[in-house]
GUMARDREN-684295 format. One record per residue (C-alpha): z, y, x; residue number from 1. Coordinates in Angstrom, 1 decimal. Example, Ala and Ser with C-alpha at 12.3 -4.5 7.8 and 13.67 -1.06 7.14 Angstrom:
GUMARDREN-684295
R       c3       c2       c1     n
R      7.8     -4.5     12.3     1
R      7.1     -1.1     13.7     2
//
This chain:
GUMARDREN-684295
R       c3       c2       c1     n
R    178.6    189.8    164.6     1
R    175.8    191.8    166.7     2
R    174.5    189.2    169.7     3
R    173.7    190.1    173.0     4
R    174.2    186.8    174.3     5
R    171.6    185.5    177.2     6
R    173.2    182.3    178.0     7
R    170.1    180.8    180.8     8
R    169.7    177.0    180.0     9
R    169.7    176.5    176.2    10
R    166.7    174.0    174.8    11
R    165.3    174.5    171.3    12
R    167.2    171.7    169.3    13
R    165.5    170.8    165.1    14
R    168.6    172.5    164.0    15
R    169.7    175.5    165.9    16
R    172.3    177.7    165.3    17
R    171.9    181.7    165.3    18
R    173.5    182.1    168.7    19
R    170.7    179.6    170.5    20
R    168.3    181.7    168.5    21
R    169.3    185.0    170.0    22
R    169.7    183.4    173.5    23
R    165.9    181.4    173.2    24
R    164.4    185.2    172.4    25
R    166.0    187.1    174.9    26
R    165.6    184.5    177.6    27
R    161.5    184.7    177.0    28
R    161.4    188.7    176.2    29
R    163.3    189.0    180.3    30
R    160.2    186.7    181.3    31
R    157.8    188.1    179.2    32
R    158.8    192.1    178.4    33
R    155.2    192.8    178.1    34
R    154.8    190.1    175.7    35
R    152.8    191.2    172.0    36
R    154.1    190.2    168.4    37
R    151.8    188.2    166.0    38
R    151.3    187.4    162.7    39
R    148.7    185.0    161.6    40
R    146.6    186.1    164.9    41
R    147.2    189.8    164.2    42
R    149.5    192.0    166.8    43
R    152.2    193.9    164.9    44
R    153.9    194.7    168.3    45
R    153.6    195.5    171.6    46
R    157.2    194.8    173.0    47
R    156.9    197.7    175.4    48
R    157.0    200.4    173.0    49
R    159.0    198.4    170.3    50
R    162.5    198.1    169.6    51
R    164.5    195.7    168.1    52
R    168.0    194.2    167.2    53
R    169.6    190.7    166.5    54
R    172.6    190.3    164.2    55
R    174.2    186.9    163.2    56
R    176.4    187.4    160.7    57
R    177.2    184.7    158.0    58
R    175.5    182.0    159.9    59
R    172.2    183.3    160.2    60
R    170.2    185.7    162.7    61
R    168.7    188.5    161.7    62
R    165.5    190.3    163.4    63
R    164.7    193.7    162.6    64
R    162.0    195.0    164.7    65
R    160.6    199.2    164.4    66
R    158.3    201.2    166.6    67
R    156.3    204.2    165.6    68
R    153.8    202.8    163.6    69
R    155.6    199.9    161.4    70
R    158.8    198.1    160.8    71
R    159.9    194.6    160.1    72
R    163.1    192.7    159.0    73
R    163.1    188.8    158.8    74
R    165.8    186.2    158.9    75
R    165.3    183.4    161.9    76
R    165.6    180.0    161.4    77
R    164.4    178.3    164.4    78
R    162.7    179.4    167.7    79
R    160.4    177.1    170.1    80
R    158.6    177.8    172.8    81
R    155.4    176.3    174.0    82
R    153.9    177.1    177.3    83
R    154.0    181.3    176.8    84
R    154.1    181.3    173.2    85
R    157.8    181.4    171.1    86
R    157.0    180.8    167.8    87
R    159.7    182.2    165.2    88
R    159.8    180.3    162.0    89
R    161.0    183.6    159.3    90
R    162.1    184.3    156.4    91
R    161.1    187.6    154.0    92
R    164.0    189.0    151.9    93
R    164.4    187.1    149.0    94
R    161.5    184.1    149.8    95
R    162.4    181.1    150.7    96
R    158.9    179.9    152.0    97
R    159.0    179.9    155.8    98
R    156.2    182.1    158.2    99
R    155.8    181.7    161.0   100
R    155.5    185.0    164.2   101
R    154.6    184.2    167.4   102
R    155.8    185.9    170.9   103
R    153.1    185.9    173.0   104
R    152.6    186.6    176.5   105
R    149.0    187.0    176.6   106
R    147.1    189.0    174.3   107
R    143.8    187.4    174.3   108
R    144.8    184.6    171.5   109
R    141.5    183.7    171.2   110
R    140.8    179.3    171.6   111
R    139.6    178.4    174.7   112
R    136.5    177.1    173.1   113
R    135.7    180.7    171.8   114
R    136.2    182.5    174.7   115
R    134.7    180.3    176.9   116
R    131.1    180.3    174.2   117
R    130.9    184.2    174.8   118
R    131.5    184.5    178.1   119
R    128.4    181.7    178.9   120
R    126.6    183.7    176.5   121
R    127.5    186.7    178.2   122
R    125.9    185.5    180.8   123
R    122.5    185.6    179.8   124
R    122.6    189.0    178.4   125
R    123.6    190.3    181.4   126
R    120.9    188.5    183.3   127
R    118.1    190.0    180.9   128
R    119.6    193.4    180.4   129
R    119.5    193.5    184.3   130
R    116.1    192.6    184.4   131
R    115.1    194.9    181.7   132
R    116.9    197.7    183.3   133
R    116.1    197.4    187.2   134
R    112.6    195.4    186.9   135
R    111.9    195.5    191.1   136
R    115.5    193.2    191.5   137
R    116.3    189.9    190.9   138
R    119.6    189.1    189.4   139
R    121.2    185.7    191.3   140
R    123.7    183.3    190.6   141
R    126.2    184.8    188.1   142
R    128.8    182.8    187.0   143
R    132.3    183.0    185.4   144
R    134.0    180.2    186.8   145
R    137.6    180.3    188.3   146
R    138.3    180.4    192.0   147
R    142.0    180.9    192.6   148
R    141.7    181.2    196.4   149
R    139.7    184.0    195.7   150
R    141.6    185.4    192.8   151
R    138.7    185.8    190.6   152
R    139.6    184.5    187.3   153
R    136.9    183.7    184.3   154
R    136.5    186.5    182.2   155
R    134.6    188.4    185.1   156
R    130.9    187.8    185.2   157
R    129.7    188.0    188.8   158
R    126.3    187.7    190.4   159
R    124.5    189.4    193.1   160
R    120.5    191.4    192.6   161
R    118.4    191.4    195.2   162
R    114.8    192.8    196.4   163
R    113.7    190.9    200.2   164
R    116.8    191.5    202.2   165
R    118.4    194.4    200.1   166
R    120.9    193.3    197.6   167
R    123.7    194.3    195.3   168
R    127.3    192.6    194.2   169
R    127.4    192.8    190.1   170
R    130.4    192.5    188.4   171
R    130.8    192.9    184.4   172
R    133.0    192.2    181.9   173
R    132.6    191.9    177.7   174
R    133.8    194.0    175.3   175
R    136.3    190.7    173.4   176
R    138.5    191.0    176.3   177
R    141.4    192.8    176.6   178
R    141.4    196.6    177.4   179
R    143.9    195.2    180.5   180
R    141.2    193.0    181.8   181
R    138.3    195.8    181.5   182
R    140.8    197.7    183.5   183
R    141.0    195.4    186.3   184
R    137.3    195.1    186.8   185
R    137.0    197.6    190.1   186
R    140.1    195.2    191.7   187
R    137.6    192.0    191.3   188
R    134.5    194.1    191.8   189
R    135.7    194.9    195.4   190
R    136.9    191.4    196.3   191
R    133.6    190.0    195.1   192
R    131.7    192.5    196.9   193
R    133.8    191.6    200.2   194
R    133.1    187.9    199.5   195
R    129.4    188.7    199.2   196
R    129.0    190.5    202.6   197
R    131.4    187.7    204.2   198
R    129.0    184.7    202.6   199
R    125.6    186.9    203.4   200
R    125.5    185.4    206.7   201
R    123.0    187.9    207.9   202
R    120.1    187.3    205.3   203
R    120.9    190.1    203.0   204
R    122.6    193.3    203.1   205
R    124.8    194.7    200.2   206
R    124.4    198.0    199.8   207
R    127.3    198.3    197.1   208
R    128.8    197.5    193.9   209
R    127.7    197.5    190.2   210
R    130.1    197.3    187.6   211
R    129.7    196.8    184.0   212
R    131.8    198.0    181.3   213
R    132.1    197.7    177.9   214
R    131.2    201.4    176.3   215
R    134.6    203.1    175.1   216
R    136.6    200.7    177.4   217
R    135.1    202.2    181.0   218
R    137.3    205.7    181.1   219
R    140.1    204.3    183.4   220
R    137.4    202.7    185.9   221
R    135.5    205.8    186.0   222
R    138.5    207.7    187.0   223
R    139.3    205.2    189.8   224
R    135.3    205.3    190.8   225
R    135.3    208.8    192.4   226
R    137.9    207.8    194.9   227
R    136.7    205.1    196.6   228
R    135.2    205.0    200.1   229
R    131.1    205.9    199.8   230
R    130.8    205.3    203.4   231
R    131.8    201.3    203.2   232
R    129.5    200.8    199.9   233
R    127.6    202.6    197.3   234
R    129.4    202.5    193.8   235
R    128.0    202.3    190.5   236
R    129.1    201.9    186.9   237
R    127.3    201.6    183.6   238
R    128.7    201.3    180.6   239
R    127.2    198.3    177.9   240
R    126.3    199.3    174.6   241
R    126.4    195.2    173.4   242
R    125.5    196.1    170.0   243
R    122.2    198.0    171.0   244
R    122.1    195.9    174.3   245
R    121.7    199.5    176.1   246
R    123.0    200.8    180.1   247
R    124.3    204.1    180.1   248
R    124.9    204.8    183.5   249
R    128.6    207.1    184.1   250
R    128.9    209.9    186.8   251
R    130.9    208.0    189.5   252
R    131.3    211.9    191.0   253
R    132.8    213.0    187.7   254
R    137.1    212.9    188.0   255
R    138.0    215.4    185.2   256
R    137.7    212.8    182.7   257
R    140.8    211.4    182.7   258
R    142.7    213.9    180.3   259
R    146.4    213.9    181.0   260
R    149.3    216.2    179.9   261
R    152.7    216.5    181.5   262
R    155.9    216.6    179.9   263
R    158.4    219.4    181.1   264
R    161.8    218.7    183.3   265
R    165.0    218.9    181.4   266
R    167.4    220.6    182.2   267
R    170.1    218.2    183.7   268
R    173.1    220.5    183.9   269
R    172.8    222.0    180.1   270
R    172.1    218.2    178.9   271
R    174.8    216.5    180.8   272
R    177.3    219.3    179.3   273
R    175.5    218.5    175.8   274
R    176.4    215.1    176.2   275
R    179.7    215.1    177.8   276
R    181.7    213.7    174.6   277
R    179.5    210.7    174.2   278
R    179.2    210.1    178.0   279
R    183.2    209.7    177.8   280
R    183.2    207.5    175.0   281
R    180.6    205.0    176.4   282
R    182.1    205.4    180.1   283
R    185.7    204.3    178.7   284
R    184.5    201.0    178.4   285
R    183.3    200.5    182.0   286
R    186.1    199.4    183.9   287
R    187.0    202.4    186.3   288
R    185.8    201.0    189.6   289
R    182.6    200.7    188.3   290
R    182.0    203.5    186.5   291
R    179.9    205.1    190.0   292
R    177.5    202.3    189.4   293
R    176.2    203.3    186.2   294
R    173.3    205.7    186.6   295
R    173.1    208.1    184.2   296
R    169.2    209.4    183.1   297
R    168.7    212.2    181.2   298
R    164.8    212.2    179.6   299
R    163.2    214.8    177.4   300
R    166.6    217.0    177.0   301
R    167.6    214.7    173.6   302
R    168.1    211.6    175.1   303
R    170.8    210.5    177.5   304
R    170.3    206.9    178.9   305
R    173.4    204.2    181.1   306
R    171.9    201.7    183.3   307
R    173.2    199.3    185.7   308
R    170.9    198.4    188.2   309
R    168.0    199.7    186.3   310
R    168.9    197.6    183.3   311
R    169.4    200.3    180.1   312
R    172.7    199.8    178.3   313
R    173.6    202.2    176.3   314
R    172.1    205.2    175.4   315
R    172.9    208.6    173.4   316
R    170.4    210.6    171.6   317
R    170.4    214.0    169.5   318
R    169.1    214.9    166.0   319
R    169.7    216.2    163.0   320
R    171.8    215.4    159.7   321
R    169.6    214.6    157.2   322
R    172.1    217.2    154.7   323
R    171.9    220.0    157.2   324
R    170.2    221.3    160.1   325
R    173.8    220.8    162.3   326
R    172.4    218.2    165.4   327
R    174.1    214.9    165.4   328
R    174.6    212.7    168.3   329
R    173.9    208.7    167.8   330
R    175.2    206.1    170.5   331
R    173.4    202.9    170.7   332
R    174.1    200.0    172.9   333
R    171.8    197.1    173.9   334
R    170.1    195.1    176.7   335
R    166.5    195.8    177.0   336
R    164.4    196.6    173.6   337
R    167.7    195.6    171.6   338
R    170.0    198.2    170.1   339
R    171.9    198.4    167.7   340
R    174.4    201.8    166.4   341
R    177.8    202.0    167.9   342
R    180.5    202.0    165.1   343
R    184.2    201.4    165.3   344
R    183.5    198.4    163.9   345
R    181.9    197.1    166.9   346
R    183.1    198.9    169.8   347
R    184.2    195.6    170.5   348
R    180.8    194.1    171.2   349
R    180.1    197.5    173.4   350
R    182.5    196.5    175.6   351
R    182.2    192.5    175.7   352
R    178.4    193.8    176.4   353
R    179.5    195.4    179.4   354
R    181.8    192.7    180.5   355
R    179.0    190.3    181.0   356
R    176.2    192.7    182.2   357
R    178.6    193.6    185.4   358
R    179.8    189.8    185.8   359
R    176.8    188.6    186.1   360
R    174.1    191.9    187.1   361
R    176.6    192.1    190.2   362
R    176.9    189.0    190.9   363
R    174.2    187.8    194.0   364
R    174.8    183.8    193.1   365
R    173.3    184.4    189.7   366
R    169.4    184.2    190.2   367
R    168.5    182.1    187.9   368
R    170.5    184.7    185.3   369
R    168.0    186.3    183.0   370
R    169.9    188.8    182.8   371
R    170.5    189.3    186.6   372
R    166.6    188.9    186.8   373
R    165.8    191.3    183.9   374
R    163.5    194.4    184.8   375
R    163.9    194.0    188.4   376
R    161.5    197.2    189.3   377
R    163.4    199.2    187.3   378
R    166.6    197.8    190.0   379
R    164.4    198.6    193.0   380
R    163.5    202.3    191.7   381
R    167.2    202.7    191.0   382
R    168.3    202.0    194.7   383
R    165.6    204.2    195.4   384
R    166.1    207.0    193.5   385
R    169.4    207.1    195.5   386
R    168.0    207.2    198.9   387
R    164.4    207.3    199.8   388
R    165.0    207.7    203.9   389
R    164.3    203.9    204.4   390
R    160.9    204.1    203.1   391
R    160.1    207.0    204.9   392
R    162.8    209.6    207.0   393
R    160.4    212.2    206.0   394
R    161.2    212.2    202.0   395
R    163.5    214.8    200.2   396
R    166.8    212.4    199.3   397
R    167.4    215.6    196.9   398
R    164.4    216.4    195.1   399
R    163.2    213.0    193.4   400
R    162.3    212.2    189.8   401
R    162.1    209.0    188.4   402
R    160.2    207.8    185.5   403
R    158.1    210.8    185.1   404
R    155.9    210.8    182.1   405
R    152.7    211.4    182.6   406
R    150.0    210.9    179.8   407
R    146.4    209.9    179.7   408
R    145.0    209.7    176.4   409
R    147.0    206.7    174.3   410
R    148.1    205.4    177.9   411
R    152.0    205.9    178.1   412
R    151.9    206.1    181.6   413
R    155.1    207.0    183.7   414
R    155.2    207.6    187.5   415
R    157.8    205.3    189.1   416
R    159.4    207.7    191.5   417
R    157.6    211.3    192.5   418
R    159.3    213.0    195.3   419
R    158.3    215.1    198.4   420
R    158.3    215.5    201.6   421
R    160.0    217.7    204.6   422
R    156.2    219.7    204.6   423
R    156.1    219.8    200.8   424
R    153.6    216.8    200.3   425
R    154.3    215.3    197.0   426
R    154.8    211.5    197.0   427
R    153.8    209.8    194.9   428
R    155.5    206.1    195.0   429
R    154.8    203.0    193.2   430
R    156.5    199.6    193.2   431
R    156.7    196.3    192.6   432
R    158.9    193.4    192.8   433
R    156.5    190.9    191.9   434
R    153.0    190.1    193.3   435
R    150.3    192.3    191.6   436
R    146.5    191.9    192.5   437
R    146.6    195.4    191.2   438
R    148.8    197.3    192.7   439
R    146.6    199.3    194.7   440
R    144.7    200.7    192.3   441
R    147.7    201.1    189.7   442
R    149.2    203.0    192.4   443
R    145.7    204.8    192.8   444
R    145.9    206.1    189.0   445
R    149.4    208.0    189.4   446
R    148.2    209.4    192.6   447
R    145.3    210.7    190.5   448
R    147.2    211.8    187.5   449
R    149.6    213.9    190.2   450
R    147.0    215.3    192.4   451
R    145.5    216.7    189.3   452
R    149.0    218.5    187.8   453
R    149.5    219.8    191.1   454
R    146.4    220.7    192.5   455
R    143.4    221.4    189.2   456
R    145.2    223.8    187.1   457
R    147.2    226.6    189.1   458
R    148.6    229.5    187.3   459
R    146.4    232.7    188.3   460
R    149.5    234.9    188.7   461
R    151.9    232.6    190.4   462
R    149.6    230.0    191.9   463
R    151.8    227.2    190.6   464
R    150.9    224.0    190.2   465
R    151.4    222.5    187.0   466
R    154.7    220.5    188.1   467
R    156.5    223.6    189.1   468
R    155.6    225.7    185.8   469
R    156.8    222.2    184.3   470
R    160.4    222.6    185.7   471
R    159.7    220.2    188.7   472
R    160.6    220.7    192.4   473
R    162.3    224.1    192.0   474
R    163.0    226.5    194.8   475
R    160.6    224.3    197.3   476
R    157.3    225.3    198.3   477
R    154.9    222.9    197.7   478
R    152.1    222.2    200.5   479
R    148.3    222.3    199.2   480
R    147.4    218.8    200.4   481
R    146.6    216.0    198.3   482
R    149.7    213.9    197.4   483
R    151.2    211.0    199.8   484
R    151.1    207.5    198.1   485
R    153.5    205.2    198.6   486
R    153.1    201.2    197.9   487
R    156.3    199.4    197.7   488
R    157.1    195.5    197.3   489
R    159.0    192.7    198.8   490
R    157.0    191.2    201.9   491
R    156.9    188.1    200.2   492
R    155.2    189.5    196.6   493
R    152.5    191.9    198.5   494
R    149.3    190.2    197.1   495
R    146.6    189.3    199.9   496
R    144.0    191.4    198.1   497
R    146.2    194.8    198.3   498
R    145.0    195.4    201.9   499
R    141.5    194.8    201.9   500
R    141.6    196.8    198.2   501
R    143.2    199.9    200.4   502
R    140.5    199.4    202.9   503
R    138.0    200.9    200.3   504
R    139.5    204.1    199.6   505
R    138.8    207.0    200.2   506
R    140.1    208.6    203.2   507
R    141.0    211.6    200.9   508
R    143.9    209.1    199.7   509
R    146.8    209.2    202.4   510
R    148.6    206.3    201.5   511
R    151.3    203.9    203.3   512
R    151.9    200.1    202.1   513
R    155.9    199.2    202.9   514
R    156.9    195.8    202.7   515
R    160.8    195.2    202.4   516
R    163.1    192.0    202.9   517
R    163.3    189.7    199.8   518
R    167.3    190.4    199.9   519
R    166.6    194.4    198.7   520
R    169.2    193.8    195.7   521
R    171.6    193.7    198.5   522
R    170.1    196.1    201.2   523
R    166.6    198.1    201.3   524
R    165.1    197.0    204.9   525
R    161.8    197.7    205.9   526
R    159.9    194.7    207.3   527
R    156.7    196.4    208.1   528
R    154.4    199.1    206.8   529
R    150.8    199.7    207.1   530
R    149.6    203.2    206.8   531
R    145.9    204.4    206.2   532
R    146.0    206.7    209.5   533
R    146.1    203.7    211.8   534
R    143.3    202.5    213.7   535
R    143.2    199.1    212.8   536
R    142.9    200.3    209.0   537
R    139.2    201.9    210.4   538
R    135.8    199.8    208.4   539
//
């Protein structure tokens, strides 16, 4: 029988039986859905592009993961977690000899011992290439060490240079760490900065930031670069050649390097009519008085998506027969990354699936649910998707797209929720339900992505922007000005670092930060917000 089950609770016993298994997986992928797929140290897959399904039929579970690039069937035979890893003891078809996969929720799966060797030896290249490269300054006191207070975590090597009372914060990172981490280098490099103007006490002052890249890894940073506030600091990045111990030093000006392409609008009245048969089929299974709470997506014009509160559970998708050219409609149902082809046969499951997603999705006393807890932005855009006014009175309740894709190079970015306003300012809106030390500048990178659709490519006969030739935001005109951004969390999960981030844009970037109450599941209430056209928001 196909399991779906996510029973909260369950410990790893020595013999386990399939059900436990499918319940120990699912419980860490709804802690961990960013979490990566090894085999003896190397990552097969990242589980936020993958797909997967778990059967346990005659006694034994099943795992068949695909994505685009590989696929993989094993049988399970136990699961254990330690700390963030689950380790899956496997079988091949046919073998008998177990292997071993591990879940892991951080990529870097290097020893301690080894990353902490290169990062001290980091060190000292740094030093001498910054000697080498400015010869009048003195680099200072770099270290890697953790300060949680201050949020700065190890893998950043940070150090000041200095020439009599002139000085500079320095802020590098080395090219074994994750392309994530490279990424968040500007976030650290302007809390550092701040903490080296706050500790200066008057005997130097810090004309700006350096930041060090690894070559190849720099692009996203770059892109970020040219919108930051030159009147609070100077900014500067270079990028690290390690193998010819070389400083390039990247255009901070230059924001047309970010190469992005945007995907065009479907056409929701043809694709709802397209899908009507399988829409009924999946619907009959919801129990009638909660059929207007499943939200019904339609992306790319072959794919039909059902979600309760954000969570995907069902979903119907067109192709084509591999005897013929005639188009074929498949229904798959699933929690998540799992799926698995509806059938007669298992209809059944379709509908005990449904069954326990509205018992306990709906049900406010079930926190500590994985389920209930399970993509919880994906939740908040959903209640905002169906009414924006409480962020801001000013946004278009009619005219706003969710989950917009939005491509930069082999980033598969997609834009939380992109609407407009009453004077045709596009908005731009990002959220989170956790705390993120980067959600400013995530936020940052779909404002950019956005601005340039809208604003860098108009057509020379029509003058539209590259959202309207696209299908978006039709029969509105659409106002000239940069985008709004829009920063969204619970009051509770807005990091400390967000604000003073915001303070060093630019003031090209209109944005607003809205904090609501903890309780939004229940009710969207704003609790304060913080816009970069008040006064007190002034450096």
């Amino acid at each position: 029988m196909y399991a779906l089950a996510m029973k909260p609770g369950i410990e790893h016993s020595p013999e386990q039986t399939p059900q436990q298994i499918v319940t120990v997986l699912e419980e860490f992928l709804a802690e961990h859905p960013q979490a990566v797929l090894l085999e003896d140290g190397k990552a097969l897959f990242d589980m936020r592009f993958a797909e997967y399904t778990l059967a346990t039929e005659h006694g034994r579970c099943s795992l068949h993961l695909w994505s685009d690039d590989r696929n993989l069937v094993r049988r399970v035979g136990a699961a254990s977690i330690r700390k963030t890893v689950l380790r899956l003891s496997t079988y091949r078809f046919g073998q008998t000899k177990p292997q071993v996969l591990e879940l892991v929720a951080d990529k870097d799966r290097r020893p301690p011992s080894t990353r902490e060797a290169t990062r001290t030896k980091y060190l000292r290249r740094i030093e001498r290439i910054l000697l080498r490269h400015f010869p009048d300054w003195q680099p200072d006191a770099f270290r890697t060490s953790m300060d949680l207070e201050r949020s700065f975590g190890p893998a950043y090597a940070r150090g000041i240079m200095y020439k009599g009372t002139q000085a500079w914060a320095v802020i590098a990172v080395n090219q074994e760490e994750t392309q994530s981490t490279v990424d968040g280098i500007l976030t650290l490099g302007i809390l550092w900065l701040a903490n080296c103007r706050e500790n200066a006490g008057g005997r130097r002052l810090f004309q700006g930031l350096k930041i060090i890249a690894p070559r190849g890894m720099e692009t996203l940073t770059l892109s970020r670069l040219a919108w930051l506030n030159t009147d609070v600091a100077k900014w500067e990045l270079y990028a690290f050649n390690e193998g010819a111990d070389e400083l390039e030093e990247r255009d901070a000006t230059d924001h047309g390097n970010l190469l992005t392409r945007l995907l065009h609008a479907p056409n929701q009245a043809a694709a709802k009519e397209r899908f009507a048969e399988s829409t009924s089929r999946i619907l009959s299974v919801v129990p009638e008085l909660m059929r207007t709470m499943v939200e019904q997506r339609i992306r790319g014009g072959t794919e039909l998506a059902f979600l309760l509160h954000g969570l995907e559970f069902a979903r119907v998708r067109t192709g084509y027969s591999a005897q013929s050219f005639n188009r074929l409609q498949e229904i798959t149902f699933g929690a998540g990354a799992n799926e698995a082809p509806l059938t007669p046969e298992n209809e059944s499951e379709l509908r005990e699936l449904v069954e326990r997603l509205f018992a306990r999705r709906c049900s406010a006393g079930s926190h500590r649910d994985p389920l209930y807890r399970m993509q919880p932005e994906r939740w908040l855009e959903s209640l905002l998707r169906r009414d924006l006014i409480p962020i801001d009175d000013r946004l278009d309740p009619t005219h706003v797209y969710t989950q917009v894709p939005a491509f930069a190079a082999s980033d598969r970015g997609m834009l939380d929720l992109l609407g407009v306003t009453s004077d045709g300012r596009l908005a731009v809106i990002e959220l989170k339900a956790d705390e993120d030390l980067h959600l400013a500048l995530q936020g940052l990178d779909y404002w950019i992505r956005v601005r340039a659709h809208h604003l860098e490519n108009p057509d020379r006969t029509t003058g539209l922007g590259e959202f309207q030739r696209n299908g978006y935001f039709s029969n509105i005109t659409l106002s000239e000005r940069d985008p709004r951004l829009y920063l969204v969390a619970p009051a509770l999960r807005v990091h400390p670092a967000t604000e003073l981030v915001l303070r060093h844009l630019s003031p090209k970037v209109e944005w607003s930060l809205i904090a609501i109450d903890e309780r939004w599941r229940q009710q969207i209430k704003v609790i304060w917000r913080k816009r970069s056209s008040d006064p007190a928001w002034s450096i």
